[in-house]
Z-matrix of the N, CA and C atoms (Angstrom, degrees):
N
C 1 1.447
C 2 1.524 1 107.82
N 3 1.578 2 98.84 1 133.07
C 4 1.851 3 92.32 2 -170.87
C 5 1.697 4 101.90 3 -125.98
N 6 1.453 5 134.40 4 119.56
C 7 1.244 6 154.04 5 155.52
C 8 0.886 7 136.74 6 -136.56
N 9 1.916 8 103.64 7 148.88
C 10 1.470 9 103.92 8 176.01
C 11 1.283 10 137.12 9 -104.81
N 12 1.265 11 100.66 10 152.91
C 13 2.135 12 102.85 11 -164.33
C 14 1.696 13 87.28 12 -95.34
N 15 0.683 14 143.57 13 -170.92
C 16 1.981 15 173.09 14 -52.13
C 17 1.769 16 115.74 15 67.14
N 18 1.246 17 106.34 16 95.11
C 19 1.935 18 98.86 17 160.41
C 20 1.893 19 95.11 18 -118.18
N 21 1.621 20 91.90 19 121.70
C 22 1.380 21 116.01 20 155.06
C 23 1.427 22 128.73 21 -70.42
N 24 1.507 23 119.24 22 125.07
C 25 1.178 24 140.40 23 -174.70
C 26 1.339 25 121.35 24 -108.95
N 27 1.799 26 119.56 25 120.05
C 28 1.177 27 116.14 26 -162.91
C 29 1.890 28 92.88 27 -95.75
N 30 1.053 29 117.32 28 46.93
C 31 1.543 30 117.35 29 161.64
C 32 1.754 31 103.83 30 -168.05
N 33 1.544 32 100.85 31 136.84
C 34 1.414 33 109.63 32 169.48
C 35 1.301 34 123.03 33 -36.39
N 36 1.870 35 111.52 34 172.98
C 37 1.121 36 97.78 35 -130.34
C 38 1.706 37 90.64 36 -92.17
N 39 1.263 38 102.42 37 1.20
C 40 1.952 39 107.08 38 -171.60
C 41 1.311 40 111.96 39 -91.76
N 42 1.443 41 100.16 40 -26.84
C 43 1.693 42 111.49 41 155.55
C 44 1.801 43 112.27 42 -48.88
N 45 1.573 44 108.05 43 -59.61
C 46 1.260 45 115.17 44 -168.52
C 47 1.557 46 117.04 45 -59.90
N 48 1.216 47 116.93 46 -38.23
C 49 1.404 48 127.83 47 -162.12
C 50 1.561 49 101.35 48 -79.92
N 51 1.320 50 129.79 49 -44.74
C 52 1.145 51 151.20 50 -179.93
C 53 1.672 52 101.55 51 -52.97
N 54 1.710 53 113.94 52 -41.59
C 55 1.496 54 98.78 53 154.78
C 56 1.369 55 121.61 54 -100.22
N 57 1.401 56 143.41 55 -16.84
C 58 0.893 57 120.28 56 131.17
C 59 1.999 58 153.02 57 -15.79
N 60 1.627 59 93.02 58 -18.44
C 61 1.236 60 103.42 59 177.60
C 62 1.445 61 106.26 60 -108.98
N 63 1.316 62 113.66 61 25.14
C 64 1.541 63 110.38 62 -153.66
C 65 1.506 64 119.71 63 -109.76
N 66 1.304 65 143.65 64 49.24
C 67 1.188 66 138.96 65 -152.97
C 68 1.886 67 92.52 66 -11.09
N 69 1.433 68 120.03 67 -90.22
C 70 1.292 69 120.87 68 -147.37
C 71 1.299 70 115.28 69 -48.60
N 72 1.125 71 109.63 70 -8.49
C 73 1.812 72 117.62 71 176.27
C 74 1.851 73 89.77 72 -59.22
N 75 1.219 74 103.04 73 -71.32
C 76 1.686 75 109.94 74 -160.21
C 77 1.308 76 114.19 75 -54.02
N 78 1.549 77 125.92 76 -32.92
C 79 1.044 78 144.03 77 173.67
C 80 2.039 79 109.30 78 -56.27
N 81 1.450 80 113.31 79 -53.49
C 82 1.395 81 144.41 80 -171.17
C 83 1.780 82 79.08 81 -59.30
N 84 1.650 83 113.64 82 -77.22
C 85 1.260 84 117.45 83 -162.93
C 86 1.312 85 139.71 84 -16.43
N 87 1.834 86 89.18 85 -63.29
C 88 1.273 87 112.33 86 171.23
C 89 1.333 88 146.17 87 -79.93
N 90 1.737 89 100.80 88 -23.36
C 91 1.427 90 119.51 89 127.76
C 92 1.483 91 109.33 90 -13.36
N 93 1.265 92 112.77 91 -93.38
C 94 1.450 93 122.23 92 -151.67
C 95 1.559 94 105.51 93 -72.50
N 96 1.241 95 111.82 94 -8.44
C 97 1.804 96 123.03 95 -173.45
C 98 1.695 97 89.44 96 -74.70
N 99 1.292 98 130.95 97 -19.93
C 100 1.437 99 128.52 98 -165.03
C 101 1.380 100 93.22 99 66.15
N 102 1.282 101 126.89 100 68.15
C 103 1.617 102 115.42 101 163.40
C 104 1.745 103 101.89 102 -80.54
N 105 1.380 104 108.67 103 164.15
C 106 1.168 105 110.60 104 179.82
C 107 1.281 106 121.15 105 -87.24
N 108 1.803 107 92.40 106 -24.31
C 109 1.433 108 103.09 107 -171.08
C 110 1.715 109 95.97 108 -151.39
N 111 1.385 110 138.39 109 126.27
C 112 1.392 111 136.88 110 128.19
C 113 1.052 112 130.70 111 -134.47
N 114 1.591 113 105.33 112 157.96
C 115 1.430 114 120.12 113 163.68
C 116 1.608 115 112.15 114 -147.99
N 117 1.607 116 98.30 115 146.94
C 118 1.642 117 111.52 116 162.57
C 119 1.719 118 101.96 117 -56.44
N 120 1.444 119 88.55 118 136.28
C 121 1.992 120 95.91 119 156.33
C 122 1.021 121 109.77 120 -105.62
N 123 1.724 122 110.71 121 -48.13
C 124 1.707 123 93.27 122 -179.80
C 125 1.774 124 98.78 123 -149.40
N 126 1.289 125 118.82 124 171.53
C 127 1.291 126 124.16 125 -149.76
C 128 1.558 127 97.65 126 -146.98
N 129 0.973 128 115.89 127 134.29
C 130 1.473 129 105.70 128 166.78
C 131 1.848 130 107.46 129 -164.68
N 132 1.634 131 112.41 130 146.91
C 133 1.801 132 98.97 131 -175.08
C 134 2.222 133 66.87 132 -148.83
N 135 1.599 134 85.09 133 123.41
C 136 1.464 135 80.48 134 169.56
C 137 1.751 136 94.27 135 -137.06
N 138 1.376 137 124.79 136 104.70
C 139 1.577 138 127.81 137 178.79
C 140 1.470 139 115.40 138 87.16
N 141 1.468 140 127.68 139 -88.80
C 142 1.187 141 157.53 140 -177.87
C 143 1.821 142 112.58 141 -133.86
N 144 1.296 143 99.67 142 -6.90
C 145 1.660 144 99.75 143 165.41
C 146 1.316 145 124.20 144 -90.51
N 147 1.552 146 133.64 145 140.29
C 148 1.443 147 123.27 146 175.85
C 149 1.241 148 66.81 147 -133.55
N 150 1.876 149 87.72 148 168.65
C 151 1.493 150 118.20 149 177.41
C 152 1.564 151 103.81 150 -174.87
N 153 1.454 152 109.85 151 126.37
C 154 1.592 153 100.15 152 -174.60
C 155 1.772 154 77.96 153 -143.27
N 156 2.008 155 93.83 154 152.84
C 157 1.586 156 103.88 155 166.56
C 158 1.322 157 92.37 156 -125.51
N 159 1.387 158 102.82 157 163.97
C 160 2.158 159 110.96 158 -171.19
C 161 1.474 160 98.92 159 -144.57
N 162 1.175 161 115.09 160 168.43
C 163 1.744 162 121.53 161 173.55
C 164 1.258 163 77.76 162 -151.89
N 165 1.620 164 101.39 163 138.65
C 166 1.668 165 107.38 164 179.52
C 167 1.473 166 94.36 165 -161.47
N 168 1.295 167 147.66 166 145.33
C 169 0.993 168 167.07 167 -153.09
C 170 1.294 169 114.67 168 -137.28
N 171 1.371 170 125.40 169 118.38
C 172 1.844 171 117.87 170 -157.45
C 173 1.578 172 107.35 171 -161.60
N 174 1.144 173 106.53 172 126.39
C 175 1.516 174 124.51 173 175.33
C 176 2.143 175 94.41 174 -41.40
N 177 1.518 176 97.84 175 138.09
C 178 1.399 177 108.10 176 179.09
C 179 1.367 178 92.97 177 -81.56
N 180 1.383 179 111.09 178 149.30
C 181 1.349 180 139.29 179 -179.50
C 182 1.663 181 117.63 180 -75.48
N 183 1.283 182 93.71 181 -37.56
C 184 1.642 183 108.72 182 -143.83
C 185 1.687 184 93.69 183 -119.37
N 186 1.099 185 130.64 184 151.17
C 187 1.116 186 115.96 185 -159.13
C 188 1.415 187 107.08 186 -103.10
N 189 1.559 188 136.27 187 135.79
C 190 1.323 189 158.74 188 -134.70
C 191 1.378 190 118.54 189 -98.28
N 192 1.467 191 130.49 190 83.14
C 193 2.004 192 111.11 191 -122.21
C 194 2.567 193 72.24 192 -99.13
N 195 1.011 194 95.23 193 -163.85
C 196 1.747 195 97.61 194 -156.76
C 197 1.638 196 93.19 195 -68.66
N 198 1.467 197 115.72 196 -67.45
C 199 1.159 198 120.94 197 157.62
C 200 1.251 199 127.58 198 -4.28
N 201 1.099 200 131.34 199 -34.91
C 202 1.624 201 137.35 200 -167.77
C 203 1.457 202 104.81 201 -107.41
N 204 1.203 203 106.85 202 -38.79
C 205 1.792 204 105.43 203 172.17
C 206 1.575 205 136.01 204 9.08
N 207 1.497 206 89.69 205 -74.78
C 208 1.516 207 135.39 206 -169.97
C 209 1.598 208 99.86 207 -62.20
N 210 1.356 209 114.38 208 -26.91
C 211 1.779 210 119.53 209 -168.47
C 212 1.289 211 109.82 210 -114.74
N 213 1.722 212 108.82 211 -46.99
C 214 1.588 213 104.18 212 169.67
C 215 1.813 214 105.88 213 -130.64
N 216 1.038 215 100.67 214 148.09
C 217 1.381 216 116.48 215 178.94
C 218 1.873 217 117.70 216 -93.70
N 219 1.021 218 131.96 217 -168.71
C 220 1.326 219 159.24 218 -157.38
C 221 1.850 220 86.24 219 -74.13
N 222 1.287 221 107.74 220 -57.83
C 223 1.650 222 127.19 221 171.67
C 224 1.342 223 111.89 222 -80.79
N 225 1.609 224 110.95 223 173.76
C 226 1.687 225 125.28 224 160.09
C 227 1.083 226 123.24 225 -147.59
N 228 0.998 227 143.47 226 113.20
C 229 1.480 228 142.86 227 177.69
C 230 1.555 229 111.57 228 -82.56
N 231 1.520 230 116.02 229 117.80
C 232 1.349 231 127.93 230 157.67
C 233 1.388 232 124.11 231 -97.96
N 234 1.236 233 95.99 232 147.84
C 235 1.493 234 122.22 233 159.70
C 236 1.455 235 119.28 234 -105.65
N 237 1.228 236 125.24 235 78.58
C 238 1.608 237 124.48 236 -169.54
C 239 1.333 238 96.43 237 -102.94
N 240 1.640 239 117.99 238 134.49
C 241 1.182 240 142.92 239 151.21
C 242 1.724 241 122.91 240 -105.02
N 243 1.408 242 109.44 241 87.16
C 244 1.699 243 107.54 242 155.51
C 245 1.326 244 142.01 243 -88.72
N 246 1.156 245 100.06 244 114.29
C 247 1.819 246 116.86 245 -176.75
C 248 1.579 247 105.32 246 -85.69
N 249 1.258 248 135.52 247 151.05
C 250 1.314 249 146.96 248 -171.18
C 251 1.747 250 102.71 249 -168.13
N 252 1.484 251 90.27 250 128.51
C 253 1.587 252 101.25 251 164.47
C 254 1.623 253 93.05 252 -107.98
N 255 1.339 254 109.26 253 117.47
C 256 1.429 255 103.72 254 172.43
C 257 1.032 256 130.88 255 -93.57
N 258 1.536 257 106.77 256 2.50
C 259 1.959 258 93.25 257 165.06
C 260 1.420 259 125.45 258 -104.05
N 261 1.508 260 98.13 259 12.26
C 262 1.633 261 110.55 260 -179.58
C 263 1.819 262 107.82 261 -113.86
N 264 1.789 263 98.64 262 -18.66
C 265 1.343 264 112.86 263 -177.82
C 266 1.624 265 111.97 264 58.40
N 267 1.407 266 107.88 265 30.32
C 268 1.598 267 87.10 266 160.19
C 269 1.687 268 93.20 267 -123.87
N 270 1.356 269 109.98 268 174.31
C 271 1.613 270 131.95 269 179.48
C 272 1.559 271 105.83 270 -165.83
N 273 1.309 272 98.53 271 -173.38
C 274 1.761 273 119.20 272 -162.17
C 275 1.758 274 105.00 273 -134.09
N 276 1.150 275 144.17 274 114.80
C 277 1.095 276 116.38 275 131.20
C 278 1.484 277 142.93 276 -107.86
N 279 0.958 278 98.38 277 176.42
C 280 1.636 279 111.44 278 -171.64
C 281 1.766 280 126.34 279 -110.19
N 282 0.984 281 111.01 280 109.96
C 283 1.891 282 94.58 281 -178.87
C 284 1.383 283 104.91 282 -140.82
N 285 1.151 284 101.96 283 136.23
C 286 1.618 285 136.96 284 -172.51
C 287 1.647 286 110.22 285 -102.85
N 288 1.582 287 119.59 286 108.34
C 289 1.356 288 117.74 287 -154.62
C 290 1.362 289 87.73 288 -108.16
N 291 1.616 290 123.63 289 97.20
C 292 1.494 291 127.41 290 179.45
C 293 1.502 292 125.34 291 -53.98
N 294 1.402 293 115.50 292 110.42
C 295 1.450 294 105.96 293 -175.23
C 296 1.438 295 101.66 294 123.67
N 297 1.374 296 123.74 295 -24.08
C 298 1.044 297 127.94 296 -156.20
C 299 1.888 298 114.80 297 -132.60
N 300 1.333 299 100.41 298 121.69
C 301 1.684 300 86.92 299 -173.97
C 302 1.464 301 135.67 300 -86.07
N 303 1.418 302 89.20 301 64.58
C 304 1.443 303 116.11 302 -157.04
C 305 1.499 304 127.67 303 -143.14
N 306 1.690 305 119.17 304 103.85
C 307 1.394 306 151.45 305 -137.15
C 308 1.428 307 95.76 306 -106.19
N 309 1.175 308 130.78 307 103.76
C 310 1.451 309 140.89 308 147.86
C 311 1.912 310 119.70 309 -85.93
N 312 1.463 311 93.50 310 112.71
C 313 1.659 312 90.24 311 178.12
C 314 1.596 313 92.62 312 -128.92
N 315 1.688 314 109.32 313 145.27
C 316 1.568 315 102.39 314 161.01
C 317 1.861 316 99.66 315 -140.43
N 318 1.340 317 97.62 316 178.81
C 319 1.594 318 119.84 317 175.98
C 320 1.188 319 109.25 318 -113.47
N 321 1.295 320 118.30 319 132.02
C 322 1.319 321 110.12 320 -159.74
C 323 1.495 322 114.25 321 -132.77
N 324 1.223 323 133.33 322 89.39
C 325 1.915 324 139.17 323 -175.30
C 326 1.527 325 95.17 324 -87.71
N 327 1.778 326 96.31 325 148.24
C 328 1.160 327 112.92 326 167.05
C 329 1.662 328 112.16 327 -149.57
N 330 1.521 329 86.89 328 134.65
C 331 1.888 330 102.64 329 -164.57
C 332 1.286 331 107.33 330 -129.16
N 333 0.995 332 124.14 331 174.13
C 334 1.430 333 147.17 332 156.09
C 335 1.257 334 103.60 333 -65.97
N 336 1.473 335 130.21 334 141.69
C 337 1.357 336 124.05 335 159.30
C 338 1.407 337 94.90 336 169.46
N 339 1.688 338 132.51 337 176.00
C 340 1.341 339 123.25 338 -169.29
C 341 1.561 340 136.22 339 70.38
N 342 1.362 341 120.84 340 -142.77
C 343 1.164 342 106.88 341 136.26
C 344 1.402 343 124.87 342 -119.56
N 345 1.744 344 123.33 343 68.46
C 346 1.136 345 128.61 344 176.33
C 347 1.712 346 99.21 345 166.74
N 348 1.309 347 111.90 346 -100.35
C 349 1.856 348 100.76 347 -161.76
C 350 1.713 349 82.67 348 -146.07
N 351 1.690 350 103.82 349 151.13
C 352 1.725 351 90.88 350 172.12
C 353 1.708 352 89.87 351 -140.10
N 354 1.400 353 118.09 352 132.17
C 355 1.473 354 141.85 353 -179.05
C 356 1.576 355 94.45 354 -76.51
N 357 0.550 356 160.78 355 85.62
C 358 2.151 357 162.39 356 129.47
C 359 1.995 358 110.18 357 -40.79
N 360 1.283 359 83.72 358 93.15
C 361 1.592 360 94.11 359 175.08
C 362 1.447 361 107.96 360 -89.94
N 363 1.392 362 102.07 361 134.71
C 364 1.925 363 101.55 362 169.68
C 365 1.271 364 105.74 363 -104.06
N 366 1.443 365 139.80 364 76.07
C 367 1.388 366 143.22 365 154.65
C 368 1.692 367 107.70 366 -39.24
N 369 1.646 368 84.63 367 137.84
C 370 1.449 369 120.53 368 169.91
C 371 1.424 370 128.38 369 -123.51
N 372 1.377 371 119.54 370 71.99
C 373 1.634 372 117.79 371 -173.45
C 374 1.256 373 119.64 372 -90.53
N 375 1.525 374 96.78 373 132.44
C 376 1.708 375 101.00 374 177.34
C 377 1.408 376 120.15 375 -120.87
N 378 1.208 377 112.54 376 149.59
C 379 2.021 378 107.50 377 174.81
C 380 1.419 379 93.42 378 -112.86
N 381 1.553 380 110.21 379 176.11
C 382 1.222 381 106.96 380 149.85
C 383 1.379 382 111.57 381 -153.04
N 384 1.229 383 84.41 382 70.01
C 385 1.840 384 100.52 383 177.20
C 386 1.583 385 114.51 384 -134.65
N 387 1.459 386 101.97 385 118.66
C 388 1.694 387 107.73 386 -160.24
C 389 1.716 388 118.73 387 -58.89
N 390 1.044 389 124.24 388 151.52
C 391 1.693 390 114.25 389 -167.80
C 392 1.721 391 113.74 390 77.49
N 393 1.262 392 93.15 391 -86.20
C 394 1.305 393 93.47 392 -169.77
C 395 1.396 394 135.18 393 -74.66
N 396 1.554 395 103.51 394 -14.39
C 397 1.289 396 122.75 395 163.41
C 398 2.252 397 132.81 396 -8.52
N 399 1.641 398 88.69 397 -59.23
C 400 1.493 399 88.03 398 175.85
C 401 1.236 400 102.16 399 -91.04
N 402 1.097 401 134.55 400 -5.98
C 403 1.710 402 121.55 401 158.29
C 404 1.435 403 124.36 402 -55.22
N 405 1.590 404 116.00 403 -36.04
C 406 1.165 405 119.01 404 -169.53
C 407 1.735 406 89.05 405 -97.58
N 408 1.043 407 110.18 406 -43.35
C 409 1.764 408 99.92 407 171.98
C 410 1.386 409 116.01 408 -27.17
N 411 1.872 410 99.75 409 -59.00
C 412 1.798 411 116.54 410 -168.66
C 413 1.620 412 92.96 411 -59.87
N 414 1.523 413 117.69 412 -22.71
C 415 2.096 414 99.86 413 -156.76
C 416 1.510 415 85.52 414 -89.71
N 417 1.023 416 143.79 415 -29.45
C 418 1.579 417 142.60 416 -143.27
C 419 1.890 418 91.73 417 -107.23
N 420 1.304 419 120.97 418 -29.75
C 421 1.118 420 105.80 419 169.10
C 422 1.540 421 115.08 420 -75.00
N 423 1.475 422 125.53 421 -61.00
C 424 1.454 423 112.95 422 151.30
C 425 1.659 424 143.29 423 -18.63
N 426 1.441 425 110.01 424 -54.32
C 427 1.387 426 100.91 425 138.40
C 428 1.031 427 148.56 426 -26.92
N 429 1.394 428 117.04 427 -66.05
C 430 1.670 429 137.28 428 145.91
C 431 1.250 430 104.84 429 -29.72
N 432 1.591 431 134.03 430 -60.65
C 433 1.482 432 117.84 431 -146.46
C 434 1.869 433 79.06 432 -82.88
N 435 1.322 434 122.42 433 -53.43
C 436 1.360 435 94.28 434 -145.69
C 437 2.048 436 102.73 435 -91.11
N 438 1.129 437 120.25 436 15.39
C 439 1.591 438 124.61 437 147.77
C 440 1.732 439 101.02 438 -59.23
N 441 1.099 440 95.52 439 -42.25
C 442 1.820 441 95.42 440 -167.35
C 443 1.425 442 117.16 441 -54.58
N 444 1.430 443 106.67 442 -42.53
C 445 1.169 444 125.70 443 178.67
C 446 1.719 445 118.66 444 -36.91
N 447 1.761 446 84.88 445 -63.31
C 448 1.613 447 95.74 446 164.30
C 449 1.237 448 136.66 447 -61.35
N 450 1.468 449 109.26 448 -61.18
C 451 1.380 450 111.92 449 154.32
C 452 1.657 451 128.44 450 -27.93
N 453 1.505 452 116.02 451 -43.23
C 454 1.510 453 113.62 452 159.99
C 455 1.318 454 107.56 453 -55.57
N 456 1.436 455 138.08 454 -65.85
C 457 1.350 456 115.43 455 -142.26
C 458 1.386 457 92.89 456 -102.17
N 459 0.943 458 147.97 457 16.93
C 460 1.932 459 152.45 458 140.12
C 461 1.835 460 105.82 459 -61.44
N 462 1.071 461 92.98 460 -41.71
C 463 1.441 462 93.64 461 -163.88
C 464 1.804 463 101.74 462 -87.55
N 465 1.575 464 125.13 463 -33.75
C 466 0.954 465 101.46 464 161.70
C 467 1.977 466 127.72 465 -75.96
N 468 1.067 467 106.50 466 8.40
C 469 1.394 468 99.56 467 175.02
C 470 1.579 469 96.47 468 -94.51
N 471 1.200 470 139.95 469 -24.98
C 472 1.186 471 128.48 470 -172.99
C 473 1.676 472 117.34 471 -92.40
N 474 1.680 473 113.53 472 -11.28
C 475 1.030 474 111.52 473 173.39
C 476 1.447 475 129.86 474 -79.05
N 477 1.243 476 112.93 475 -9.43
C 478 1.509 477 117.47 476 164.37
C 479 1.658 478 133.17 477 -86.98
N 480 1.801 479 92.77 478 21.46
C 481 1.368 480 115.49 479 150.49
C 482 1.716 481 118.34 480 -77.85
N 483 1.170 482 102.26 481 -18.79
C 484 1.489 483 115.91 482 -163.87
C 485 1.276 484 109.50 483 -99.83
N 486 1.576 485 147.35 484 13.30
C 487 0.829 486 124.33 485 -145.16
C 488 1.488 487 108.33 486 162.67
């Protein structure tokens, strides 16, 4: 299943990237995401490269129909990896929904546009479980859209640290 997200940013886009490159941004985030559980695995800013991996554990968004049970629970455990070239401002991430046989990758640009900067992810979700497969695709993309939700307005309260 292939879609695109949009999160609007109430600060430009050099504002945005600047936390985007920010370990404590992600750290702050998820904080306030009420994760149940995180931590950095690995961290890295080498020039114009960032790269951070996270395990974070987070109430599902989207609601969990019986069918899905068995793969995702009440919770979700990620494995998110964000890559960022920050002087071109695009990156990729990656998230690994533990428990679940189910591969979230996106591409990720960030511009000016609005009134401030807007990140446009092209998500790519995959299952690989026969039958039911694009069902859990359709629940894990929902997730996604409405995590996003939050993630927008978390992230604009924290971006006017930056700026």
């Amino acid at each position: 299943m292939q879609f695109t997200q949009k999160l609007d940013y109430v600060r430009d886009s050099d504002t945005v990237i600047k936390m985007f490159g920010d370990k404590d941004y992600f750290v702050r985030k998820f904080e306030l995401l009420n994760a149940r559980s995180f931590e950095v695995l690995e961290h890295e800013l080498d020039g114009d490269k960032f790269r951070i991996k996270m395990k974070a554990e987070l109430p599902m968004s989207a609601p969990v129909p019986g069918f899905a049970k068995k793969f995702v629970g009440d919770t979700v455990t990620l494995v998110e990896t964000d890559s960022w070239n920050l002087s071109t401002k695009t990156g990729s991430i990656e998230v690994d929904v533990k428990g679940a046989p189910v591969d979230a990758t996106g591409i990720m640009t960030l511009t000016d546009g609005g009134k401030g900067a807007v990140n446009s992810i092209d998500w790519t979700v995959k299952c690989s479980v026969p039958l039911i497969g694009k069902k859990l695709e359709k629940l894990i993309a929902d997730d996604i859209n409405a995590k996003g939700a939050d993630d927008e307005r978390i992230s604009n309260e924290i971006v006017a640290d930056y700026g």
